[in-house]
C-alpha positions in Angstrom: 12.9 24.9 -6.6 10.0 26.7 -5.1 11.8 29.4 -4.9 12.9 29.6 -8.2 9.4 29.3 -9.3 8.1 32.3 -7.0 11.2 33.9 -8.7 9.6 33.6 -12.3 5.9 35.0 -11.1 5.3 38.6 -11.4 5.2 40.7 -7.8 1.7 41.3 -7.5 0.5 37.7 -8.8 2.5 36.9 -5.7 0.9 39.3 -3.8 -2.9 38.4 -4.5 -1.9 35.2 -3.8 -1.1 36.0 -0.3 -5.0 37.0 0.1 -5.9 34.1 -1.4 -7.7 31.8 1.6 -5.4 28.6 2.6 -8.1 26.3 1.7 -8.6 27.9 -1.3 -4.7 28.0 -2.0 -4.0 24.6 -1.5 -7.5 23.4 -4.0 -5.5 25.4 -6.4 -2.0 23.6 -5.3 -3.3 20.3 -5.7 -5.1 21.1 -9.0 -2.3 22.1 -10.7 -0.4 19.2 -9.6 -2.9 16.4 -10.4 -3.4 18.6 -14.1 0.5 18.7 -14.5 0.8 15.1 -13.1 -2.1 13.5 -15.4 -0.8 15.1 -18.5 2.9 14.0 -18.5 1.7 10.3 -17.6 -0.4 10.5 -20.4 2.0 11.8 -22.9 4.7 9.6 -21.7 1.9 6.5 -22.6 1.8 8.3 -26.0 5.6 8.0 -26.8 6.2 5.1 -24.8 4.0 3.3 -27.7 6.3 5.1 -30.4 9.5 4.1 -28.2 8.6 0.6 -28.0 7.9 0.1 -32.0 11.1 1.7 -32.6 12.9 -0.5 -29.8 11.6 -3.5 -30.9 12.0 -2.5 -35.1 15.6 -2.1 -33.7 16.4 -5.6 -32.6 14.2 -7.3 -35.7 16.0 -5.1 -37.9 12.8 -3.3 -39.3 12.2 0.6 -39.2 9.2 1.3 -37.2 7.0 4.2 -37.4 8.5 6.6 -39.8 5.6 8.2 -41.8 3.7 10.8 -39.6 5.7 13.4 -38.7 9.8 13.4 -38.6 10.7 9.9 -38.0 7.2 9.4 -36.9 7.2 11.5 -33.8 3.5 11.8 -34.7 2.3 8.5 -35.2 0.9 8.3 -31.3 -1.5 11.3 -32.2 -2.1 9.4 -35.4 -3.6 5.8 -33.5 -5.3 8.2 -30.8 -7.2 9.7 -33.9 -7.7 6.5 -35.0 -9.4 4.8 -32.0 -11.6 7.7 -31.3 -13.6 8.4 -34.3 -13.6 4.6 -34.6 -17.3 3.4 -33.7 -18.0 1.7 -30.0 -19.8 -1.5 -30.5 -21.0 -2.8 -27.5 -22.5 -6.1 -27.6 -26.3 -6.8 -27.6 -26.3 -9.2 -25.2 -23.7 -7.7 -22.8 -24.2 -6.4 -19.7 -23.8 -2.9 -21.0 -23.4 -0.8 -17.9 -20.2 -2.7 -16.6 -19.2 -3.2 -20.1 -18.8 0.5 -20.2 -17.1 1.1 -16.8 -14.8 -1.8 -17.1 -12.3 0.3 -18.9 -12.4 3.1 -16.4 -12.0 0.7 -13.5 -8.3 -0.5 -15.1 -7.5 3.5 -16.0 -8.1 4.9 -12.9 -6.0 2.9 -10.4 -2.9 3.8 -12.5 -3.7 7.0 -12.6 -4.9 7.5 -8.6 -1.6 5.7 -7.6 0.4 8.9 -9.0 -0.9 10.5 -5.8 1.1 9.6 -3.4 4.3 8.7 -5.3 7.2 11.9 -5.1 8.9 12.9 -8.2 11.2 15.1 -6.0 11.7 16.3 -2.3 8.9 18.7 -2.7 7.0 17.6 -5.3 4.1 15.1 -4.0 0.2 15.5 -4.5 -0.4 13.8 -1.5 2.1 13.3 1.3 0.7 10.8 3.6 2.1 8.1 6.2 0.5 5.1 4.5 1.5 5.9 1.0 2.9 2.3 0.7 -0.2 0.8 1.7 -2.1 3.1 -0.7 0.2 2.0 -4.1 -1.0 -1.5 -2.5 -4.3 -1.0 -2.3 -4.5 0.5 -6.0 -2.3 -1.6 -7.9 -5.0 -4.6 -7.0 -8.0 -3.0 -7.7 -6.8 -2.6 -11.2 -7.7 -6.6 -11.3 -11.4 -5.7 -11.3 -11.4 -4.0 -14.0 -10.3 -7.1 -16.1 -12.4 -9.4 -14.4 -15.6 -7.1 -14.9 -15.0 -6.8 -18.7 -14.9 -9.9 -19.5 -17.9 -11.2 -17.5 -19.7 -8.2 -18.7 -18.9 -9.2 -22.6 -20.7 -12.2 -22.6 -18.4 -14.2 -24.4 -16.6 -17.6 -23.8 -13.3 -16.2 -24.8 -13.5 -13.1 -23.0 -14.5 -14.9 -19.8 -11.8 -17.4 -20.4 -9.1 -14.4 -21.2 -10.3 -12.6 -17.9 -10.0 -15.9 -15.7 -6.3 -16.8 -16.8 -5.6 -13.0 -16.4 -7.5 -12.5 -12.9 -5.3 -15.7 -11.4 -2.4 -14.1 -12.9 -2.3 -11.4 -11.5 -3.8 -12.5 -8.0 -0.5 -14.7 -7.5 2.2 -12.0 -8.3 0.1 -9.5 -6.3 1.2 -12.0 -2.7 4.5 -11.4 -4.2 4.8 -8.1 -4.6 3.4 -7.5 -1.7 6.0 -9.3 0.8 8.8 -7.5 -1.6 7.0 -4.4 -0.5 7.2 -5.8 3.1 11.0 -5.9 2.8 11.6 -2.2 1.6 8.9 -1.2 4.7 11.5 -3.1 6.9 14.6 -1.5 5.4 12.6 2.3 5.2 10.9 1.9 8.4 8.3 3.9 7.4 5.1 3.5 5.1 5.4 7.3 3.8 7.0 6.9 0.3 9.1 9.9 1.0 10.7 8.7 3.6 11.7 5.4 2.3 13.4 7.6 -1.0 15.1 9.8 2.0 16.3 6.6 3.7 18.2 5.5 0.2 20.0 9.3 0.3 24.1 8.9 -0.1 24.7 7.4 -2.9 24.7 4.4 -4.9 25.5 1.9 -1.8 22.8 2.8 0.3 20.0 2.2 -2.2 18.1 -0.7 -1.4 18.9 -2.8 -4.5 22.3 -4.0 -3.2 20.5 -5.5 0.7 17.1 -6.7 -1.0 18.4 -7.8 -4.1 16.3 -11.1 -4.6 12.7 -8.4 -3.2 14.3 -6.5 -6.2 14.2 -8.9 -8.9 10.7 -10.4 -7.6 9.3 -6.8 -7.5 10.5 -6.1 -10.8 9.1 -9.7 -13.1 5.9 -9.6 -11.0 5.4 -6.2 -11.9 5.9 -7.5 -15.4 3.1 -10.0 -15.0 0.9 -7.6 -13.0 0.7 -5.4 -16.4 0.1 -8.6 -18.4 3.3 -8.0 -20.7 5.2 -10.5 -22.8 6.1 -13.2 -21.7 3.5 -13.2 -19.0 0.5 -12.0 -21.9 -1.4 -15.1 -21.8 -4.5 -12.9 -21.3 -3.9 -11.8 -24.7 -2.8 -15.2 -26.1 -3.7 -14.7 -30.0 -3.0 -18.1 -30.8 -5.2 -19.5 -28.0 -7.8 -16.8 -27.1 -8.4 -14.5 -29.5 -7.4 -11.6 -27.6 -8.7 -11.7 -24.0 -10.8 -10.1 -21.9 -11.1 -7.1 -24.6 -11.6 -9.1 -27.7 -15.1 -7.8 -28.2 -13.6 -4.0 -27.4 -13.4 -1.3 -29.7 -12.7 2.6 -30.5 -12.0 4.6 -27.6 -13.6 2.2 -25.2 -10.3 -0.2 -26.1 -8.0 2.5 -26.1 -8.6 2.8 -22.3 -7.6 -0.6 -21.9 -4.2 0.1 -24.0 -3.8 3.5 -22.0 -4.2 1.5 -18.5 -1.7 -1.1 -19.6 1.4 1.8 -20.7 0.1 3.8 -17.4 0.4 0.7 -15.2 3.8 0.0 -17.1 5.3 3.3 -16.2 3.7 3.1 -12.9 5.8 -0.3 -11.8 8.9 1.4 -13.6 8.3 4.7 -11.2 7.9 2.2 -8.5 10.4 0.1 -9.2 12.7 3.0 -9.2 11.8 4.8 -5.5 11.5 1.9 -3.7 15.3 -0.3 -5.1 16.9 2.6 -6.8 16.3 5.8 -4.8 14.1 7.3 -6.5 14.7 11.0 -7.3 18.3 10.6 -5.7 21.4 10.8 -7.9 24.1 7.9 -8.1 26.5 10.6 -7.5 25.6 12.1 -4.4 28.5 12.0 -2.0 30.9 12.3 -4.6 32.0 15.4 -3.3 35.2 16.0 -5.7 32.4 16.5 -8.9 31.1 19.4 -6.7 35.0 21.5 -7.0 34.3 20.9 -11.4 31.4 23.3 -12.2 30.3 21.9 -15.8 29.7 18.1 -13.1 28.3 19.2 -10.3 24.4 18.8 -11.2 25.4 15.3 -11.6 25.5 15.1 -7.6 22.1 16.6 -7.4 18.8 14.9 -7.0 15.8 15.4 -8.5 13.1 14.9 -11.3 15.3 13.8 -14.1 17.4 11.4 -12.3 13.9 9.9 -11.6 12.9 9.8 -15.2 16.5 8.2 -16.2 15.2 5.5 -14.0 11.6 5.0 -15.4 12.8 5.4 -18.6 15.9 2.4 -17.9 13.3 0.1 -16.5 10.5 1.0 -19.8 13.2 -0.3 -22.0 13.8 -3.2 -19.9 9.6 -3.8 -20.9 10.4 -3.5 -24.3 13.4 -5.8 -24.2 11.7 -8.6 -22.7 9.2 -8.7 -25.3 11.2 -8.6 -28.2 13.3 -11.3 -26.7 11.4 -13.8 -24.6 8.7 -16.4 -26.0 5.0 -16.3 -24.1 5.3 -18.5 -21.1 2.8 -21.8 -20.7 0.0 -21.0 -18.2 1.6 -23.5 -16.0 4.7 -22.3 -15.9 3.9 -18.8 -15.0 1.7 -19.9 -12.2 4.4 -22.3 -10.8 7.0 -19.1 -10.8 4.7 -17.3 -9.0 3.2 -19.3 -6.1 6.4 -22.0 -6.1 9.4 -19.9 -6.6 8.4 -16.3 -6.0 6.8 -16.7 -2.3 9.3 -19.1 -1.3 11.8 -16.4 -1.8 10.1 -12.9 -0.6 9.1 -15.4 2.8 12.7 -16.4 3.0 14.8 -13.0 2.6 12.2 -11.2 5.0 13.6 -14.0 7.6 17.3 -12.8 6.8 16.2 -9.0 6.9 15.3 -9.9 9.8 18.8 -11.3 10.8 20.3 -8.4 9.2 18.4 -5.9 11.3 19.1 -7.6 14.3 23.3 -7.8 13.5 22.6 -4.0 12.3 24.4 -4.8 8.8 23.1 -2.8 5.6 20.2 -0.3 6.2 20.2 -1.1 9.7 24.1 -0.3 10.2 24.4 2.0 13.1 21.1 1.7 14.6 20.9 1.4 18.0 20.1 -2.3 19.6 
């Protein structure tokens, strides 16, 4: 694909940027990337807000969105209009500086943890050995952000909202991150990349099928990480007005809606490299589809079979909350510290035992 690229840029473009300093080259590099990167996470939030109204219209039998712009294609840039010429009232008796970087501290962890996460084999901001530990370390700061707002409201029922969310999201966190222990054992490495490359071949050597149960933990604690139905008892309207941001508005709220949809398509993305194999195809090894010309992309990996993923996994978010009724406090914090931990703790023990018999990823490694 680079190649193709330089193929596309005019000779002596290519040329002055041969001249160009490396430092100064890869500024440039990484730019672009981070421009290109922010932009189609930020559009995908747009439409992922469309998608969902339409998905859920679909299964309650309604329409959705359908006024602004054919079959309301435009209705995202019609809310974002909305929310920022609506007025930012901050409260009088708030804390108003952390009121007003609250928001910022839940948008830029799901933005920062794009850094490290490959949409391809040569596509990555940043390609570094502890990747894994880095989606770890900003997936939980995200938590601050909630906490912080509402302190710094200064209302019962935003402190309340931030409390139930904050000890939500603490107890999946422990869970999500022995899952992530379990694909570290079965990549044997911390560099996302390499844990994508160790899933290449095919459907049976992604990791879903060996760390099924890390897989289903991973995927409904990243569910209650984001605070979705039926784990949105932050934003209980029946009990609590509307959480932590009740006393939000404008463009100051619509950070907290764009941090939700980013984390949302974050856990997807994730979700994806580290069970499904990320930018790999299904089909690779299926060497027969290679002998039909009109099939044999299907056997190649690469940015859409990544976005296939995502977008499988987004649907799943929108499924659950059409379908599934808000879960008691109680019970979400008994699925979490009683049944979740329990069952990461237990099938690192049989990774373990699989490691050492050398069956699944560790099948023809050498004792």
């Amino acid at each position: 694909m680079p190649e193709l690229i330089a193929g596309l840029v005019p000779q002596f473009a290519l040329n002055f940027w041969g001249t160009v300093p490396p430092l100064a080259q890869y500024l440039v590099t990484t730019v672009f990337k981070i421009l290109i990167l922010t932009i189609g996470v930020i559009l995908c939030v747009a439409f992922s807000t469309y998608f969902e109204r339409k998905v859920i219209g679909s299964m309650q039998a309604r329409i959705g969105p359908n006024r602004v712009g054919p079959r309301g294609l435009l209705q995202p840039f019609a809310d974002v209009i909305k929310l920022l010429i609506k007025e930012v009232i901050v409260p009088s008796q708030s804390s108003k500086f952390i009121f007003v970087i609250a928001p910022l501290l839940s948008l830029t962890p799901a933005l920062a943890a794009w850094a490290v996460i490959p949409m391809n084999d040569w596509f990555v901001i940043a390609d570094i050995n502890a990747g894994l530990l880095y989606v770890l370390a900003l997936t939980s700061v995200g938590v601050y952000g909630v906490i912080l707002a509402g302190w710094a409201t200064n209302s019962k029922y935003a402190l309340l909202g931030a409390m139930r969310s904050a000890a939500q999201i603490v107890a999946y966190e422990i869970a999500m991150g022995f899952a992530l222990v379990g694909v570290l054992m079965a990549g044997g490495s911390l560099n996302i990349g390499d844990i994508v490359n160790a899933q290449s071949g095919g459907v049976s050597h992604w990791f879903i099928l060996p760390l099924f149960p890390l897989f289903v933990v991973y995927w409904i604690a990243g569910v209650a990480e984001t605070n979705r139905a039926p784990f949105d008892v932050a934003e209980g309207e029946s009990e609590i007005v509307a959480g932590f941001h009740v006393e939000y508005s404008g463009v100051a709220f619509a950070l907290f809606f764009l941090a939700e949809y980013a984390n949302m398509i974050l856990i997807s993305t994730l979700t994806a490299v580290f069970f499904l194999g990320g930018w790999a195809s299904p089909f690779e090894g299926w060497t027969f589809l290679n002998n039909i010309s009109w099939l044999a992309w299907l056997t190649a990996g690469g940015l859409p079979w990544l976005f296939v993923k995502m977008c499988f996994f987004m649907y799943t978010f929108f499924w659950l909350r059409a379908t599934f009724p808000r879960y008691r406090y109680d019970q979400i914090m008994r699925l979490g510290w009683k049944v979740f931990i329990p069952v990461t703790i237990v099938w690192i023990g049989v990774e373990g035992a699989m490691a050492w018999f050398q069956v699944g990823p560790w099948a023809g490694m050498g004792g």
